[in-house]
N, C-alpha and C positions, 0 to 999 in steps of 0.2 A: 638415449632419447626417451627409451622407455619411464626412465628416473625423473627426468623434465615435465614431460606428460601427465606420470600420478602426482607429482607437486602441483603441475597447474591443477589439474581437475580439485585436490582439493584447497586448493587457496583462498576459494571463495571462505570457507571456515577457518585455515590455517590462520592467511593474514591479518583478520581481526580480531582474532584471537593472541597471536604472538603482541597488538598492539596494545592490547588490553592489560595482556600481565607488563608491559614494558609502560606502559603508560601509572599502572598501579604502582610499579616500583621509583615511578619520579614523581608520585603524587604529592610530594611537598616542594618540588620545584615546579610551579606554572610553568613558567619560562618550557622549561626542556619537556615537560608535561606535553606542554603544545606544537612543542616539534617534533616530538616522536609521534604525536597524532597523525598530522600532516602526512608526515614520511608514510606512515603505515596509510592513509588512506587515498593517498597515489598512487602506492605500490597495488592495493585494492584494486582500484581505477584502470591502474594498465592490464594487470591479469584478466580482469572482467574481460576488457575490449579485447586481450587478444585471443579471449575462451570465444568470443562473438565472431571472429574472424574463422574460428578450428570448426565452430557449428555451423556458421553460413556456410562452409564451403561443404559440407554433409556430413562429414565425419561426426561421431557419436563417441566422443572418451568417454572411461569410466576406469574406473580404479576400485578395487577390493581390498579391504583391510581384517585382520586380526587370524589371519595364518588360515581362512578359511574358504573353499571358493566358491562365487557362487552359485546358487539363489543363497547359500545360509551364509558366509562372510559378509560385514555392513560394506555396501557400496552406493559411491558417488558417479550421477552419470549424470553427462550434458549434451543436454540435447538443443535446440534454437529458441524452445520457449524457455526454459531455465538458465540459460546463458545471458538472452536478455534481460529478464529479470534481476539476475547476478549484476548485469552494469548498471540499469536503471538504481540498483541499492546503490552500489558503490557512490555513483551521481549524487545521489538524495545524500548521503553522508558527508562527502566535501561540500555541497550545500548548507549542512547545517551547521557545520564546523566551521566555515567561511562567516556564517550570521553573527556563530556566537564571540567575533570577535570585535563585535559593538556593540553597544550597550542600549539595541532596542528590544526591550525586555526579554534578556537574557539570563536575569536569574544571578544569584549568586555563583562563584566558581567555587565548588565543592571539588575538592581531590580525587573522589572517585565518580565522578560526573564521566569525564572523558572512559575510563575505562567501563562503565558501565554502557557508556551508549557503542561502544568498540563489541560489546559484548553480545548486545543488542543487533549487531549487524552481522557478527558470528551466525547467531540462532536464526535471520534471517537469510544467511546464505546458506548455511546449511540445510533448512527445510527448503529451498529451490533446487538444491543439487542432489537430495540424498535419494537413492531408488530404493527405500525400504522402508514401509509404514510405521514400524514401531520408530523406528530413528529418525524419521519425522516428528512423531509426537515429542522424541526425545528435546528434537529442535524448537521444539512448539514449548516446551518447560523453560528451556534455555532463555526462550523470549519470554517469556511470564517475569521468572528470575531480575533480569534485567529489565522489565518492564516498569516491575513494584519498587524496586530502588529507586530508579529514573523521576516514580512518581515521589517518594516519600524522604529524597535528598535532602528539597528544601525545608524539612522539620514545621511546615506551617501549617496550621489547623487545618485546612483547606484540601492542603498536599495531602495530607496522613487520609482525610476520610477518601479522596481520590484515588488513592492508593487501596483505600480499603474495597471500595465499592466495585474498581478493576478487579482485585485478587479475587471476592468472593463470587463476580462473576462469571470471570475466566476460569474460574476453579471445576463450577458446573459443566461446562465444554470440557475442560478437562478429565474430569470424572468419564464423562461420558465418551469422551474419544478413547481411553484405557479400556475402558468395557466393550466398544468396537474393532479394534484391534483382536480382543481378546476375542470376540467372535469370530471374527475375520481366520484367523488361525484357527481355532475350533471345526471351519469349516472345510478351509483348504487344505490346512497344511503347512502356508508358506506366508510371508512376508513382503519378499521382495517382490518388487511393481511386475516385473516379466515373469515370473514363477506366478505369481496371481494371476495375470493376464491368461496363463494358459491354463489355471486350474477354475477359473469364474464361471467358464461355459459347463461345466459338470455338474457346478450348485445346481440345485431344482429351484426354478424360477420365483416360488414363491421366500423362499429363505436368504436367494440371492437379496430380495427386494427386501426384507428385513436387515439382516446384516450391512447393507449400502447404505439404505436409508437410515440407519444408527448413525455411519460414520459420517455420512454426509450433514446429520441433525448436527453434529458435535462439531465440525468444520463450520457451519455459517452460524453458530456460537459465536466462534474466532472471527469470522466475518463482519460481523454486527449485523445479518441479517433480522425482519422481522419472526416471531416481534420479539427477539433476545437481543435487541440493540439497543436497550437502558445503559450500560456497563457506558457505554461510550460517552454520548451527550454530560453526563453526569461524573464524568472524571477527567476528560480530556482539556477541558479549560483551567486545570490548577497546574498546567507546564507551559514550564518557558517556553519561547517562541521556538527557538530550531529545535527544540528535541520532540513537541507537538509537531511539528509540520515533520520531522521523521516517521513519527506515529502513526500521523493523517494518511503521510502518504506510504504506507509500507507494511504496516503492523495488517489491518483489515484484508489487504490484497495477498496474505501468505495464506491467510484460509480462503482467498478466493482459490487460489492458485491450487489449494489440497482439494479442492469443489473439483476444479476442471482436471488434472490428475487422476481423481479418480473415476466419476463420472464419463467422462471426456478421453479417457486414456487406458487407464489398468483395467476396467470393468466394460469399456465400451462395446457395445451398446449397450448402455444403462435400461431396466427397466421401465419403459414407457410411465408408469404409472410415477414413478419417481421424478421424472423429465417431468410431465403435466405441474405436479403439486411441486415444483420448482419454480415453473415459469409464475405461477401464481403467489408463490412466496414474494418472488422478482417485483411483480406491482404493488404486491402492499409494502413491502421493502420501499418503493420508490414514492408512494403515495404517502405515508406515513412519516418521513424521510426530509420530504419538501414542505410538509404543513409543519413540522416543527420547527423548519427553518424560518417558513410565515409567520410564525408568533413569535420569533425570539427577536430583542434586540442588542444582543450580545455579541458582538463579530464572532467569537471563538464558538458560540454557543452555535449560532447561524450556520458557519462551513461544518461543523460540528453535524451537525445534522445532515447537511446536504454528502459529506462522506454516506450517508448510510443510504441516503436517494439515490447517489452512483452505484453504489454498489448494487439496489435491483436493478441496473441496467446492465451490469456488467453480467448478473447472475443469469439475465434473461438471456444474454449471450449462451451462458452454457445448455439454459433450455432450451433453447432450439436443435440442439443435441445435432449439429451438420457441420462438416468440414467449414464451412461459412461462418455460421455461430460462434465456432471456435477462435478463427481466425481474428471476427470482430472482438471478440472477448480479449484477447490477448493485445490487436489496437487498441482497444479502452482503456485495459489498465495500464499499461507502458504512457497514456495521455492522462491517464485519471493521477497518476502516482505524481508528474511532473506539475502540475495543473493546480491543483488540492494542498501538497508541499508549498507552493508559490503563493497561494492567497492566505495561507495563517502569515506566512513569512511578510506578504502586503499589509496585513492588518495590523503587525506587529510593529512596523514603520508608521503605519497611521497614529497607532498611541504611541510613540514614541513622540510624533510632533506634537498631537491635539490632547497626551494624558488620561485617554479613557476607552477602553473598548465599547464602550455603551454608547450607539447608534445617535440617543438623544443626549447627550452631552458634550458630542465634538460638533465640529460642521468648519467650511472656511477654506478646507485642503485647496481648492481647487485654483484659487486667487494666491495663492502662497506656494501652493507646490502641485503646478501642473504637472509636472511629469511626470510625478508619483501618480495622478488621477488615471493617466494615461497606463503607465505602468500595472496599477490594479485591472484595466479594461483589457490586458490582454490574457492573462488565465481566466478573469471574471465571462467574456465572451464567449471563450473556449469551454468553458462548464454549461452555459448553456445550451450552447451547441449553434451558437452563429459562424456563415459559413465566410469565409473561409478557414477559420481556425479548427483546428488538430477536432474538437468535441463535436463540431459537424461531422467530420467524414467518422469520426466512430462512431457516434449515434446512425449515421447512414447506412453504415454496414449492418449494424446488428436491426434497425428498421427495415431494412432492404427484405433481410432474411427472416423476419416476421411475417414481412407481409405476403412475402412469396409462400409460404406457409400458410398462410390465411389466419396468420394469430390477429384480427380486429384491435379483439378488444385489448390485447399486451398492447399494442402499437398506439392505441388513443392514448393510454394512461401513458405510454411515455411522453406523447406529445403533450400531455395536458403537462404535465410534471414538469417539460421546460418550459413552460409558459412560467409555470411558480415559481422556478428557479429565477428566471429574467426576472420575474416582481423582488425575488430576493436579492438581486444583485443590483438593483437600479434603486432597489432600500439603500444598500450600502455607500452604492454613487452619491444621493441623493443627500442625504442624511452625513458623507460624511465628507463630500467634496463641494455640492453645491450651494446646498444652504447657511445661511454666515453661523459662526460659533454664536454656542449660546450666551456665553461669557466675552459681555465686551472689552473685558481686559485682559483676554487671551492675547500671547504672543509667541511666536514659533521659536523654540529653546535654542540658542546659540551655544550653547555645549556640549552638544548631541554627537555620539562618536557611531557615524551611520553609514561609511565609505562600505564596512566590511559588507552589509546589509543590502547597501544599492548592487554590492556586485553580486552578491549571492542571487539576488531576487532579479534584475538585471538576466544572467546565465540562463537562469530557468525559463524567463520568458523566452529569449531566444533560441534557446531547445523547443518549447511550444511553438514558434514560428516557423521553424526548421521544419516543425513536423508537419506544420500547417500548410505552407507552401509547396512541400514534396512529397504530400501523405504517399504518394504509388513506393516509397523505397520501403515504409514501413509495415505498409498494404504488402507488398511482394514476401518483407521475410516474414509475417505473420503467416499469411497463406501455405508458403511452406513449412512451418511450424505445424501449422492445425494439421497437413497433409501428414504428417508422418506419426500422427496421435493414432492409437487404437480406434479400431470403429471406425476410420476414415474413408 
């Protein structure tokens, strides 16, 4: 049982990993290419769900590897917020796999596409499960790796500077998270998240707040918080549909996730003064965030930006540094991931019908393809936080625990920001379902292979529904989530 045990705990990295080189090795057969995908990301799928079954019920696995035990042997532990996030990846991946088997702008099928994005989901389950800082960062390479391919596949002028302007981005976080680390050990001692937890309160206050505040600088790096959220808006529109809305919804949220970890977790209670210039990050993160989404009219460019407007809400979550805060934070992203994935993947159906991502050269959806109009209005609703969908009750939690805090002025600037959100999303209603096309001799392409597309985007809404209608299931395992975080 014990051998069953350390397999699952780590299969979140095993299995995308074993499909990566499997999938490498049939990279000149599509065909088989694409069913060993499949296979591997079901088998994903199931492991995730039944990691979320072993953590709801409290149980805490973890497994140690390289002959050594810990705090110094690398170990994988799961606990209910890294278990869910495990399935939510898993989720997002047979999403995006399911898209890209139609042809609304899916890009060319390049051989090492599929093991690249297998590889990509690796470095993603691995930095949610690993209880060791350096072997996070290790994970955090791993997705960079896999990130720069992903962008530099398709060889097009576009792709390569996108590619370039991620790498030299992420390079900076990177830098800087090596040199935190490197403090982090300097100070302690130790690495691993429980072996820090008990060596943090020794630090002298003022050094703890330097060495934290390093590692946390270099995490909402990875985040795209402000104002080191250029790398994003600026490279994210030169990818395909499903492997952006992988991106969108996934890549950003593993440095949210190393924010609340450590903050939230190994170091809890974080530094006050670290919390404050957080929560302040959080509003100009979300102000900054939504007015780029108001100038642009680029669908990809627009959700593009508004990823970086969730994200100071999710951030502000961690600021509030409470059992509560946590809680909401952990509802946000589980809604942000499902939500954010869903509208590149809508947009990407949009030009597949109307041929343009640019807001003023389609129009007409609406008379042609109600359902899709329909279908955009339910992650688009939920982003802005209309009730009853899933983006209400997590904006409500993390507002709740603002205001019972007497944070004002975080709490306006959230509320103004989904105001600008709704003006951004009634842009996109407007402009791309109501008003007739520009082109009188537009006509909806009869060769459009969009079944895989409806069902992928289809799923996802219904997970958003799911959520939306019975937030108390998601509300309850978060709650116990935050409850067993340090500092609780």
């Amino acid at each position: 049982m014990t051998e069953v045990m350390n397999a699952l705990v780590i299969s979140p990295v095993l299995v995308p990993l074993a499909t990566a080189v499997a999938t490498t090795l049939a990279r000149d057969r599509i065909a088989l290419q694409a069913g060993i995908s499949y296979v591997g990301i079901f088998a994903f799928l199931i492991c995730a769900t039944w990691l979320v079954q072993i953590a709801d019920s409290g149980t805490v696995p973890s497994a140690a590897f390289g002959g050594w035990a810990v705090p110094y042997g690398i170990e994988f532990r799961i606990d209910r917020m890294s278990a869910s996030l495990v399935l939510i990846t898993a989720l997002m991946g047979l999403a995006s796999l399911l898209f890209m088997a139609s042809d609304a702008d899916t890009g060319e099928r390049h051989g090492l596409l599929l093991p690249l994005l297998h590889g990509l989901l690796a470095g993603v389950g691995g930095a949610f499960v690993t209880a060791d800082l350096f072997n996070l960062y290790v994970w955090f390479e791993v997705m960079l790796i896999c990130a720069v391919g992903l962008f530099a596949i398709g060889g097009r002028l576009d792709q390569i500077e996108g590619s370039f302007k991620y790498l030299v981005l992420n390079l900076v976080g990177t830098l800087l998270l090596l040199v935190a680390v490197g403090m982090v050990y300097a100070v302690t001692g130790h690495l691993n998240f429980a072996a820090l937890a008990q060596a943090a309160p020794g630090v002298p206050p003022a050094l703890l707040t330097l060495v934290l505040g390093t590692l946390l600088l270099a995490f909402l790096v990875k985040a795209g918080a402000f104002p080191l959220f250029a790398w994003l808006p600026a490279s994210y529109h030169t990818l395909s549909a499903p492997v952006l809305a992988l991106f969108a919804g996934l890549l950003t949220k593993v440095g949210i996730y190393a924010v609340l970890r450590s903050a939230g977790d190994v170091f809890a209670p974080a530094p006050a003064l670290l919390m404050e210039s957080l929560g302040w990050i959080a509003a100009a993160t979300m102000l900054f965030g939504v007015f780029g989404a108001a100038y642009h009219w680029d669908m990809r460019r627009i959700l593009a930006f508004h990823i970086i407007s969730q994200i100071g809400y999710i951030l502000l979550g961690i600021a509030l540094a409470s059992e509560a805060g946590n809680a909401a934070t952990l509802f946000y992203t589980i809604h942000h991931i499902v939500v954010k994935a869903n509208l590149f993947l809508v947009a990407a159906l949009i030009w597949r019908y109307t041929g343009s991502y640019d807001l003023r050269r389609i129009g007409g959806l609406y008379a042609h393809k109600t359902a899709l109009a329909f279908l955009f209005m339910v992650p688009a609703l939920s982003l802005v936080g209309i009730p009853p969908l899933s983006g209400f009750w997590a904006k409500y939690m993390i507002l709740q625990e603002a205001i019972g805090q007497g944070r004002i002025v975080w709490t306006v600037v959230a509320l103004a920001v989904s105001v600008l959100t709704l003006y951004s999303m009634m842009k996109i209603w407007m402009e791309a379902f109501w008003k007739p096309h520009p082109d009188d001799n537009w006509v909806l392409p009869t060769n459009a292979r969009v079944v895989p597309a409806w069902m992928a985007t289809i799923g996802l809404a219904v997970v958003t529904l799911i959520i939306s209608f019975n937030p108390q299931a998601l509300v309850a395992y978060a709650q116990a989530a935050a409850a067993t975080l340090g500092g609780s």
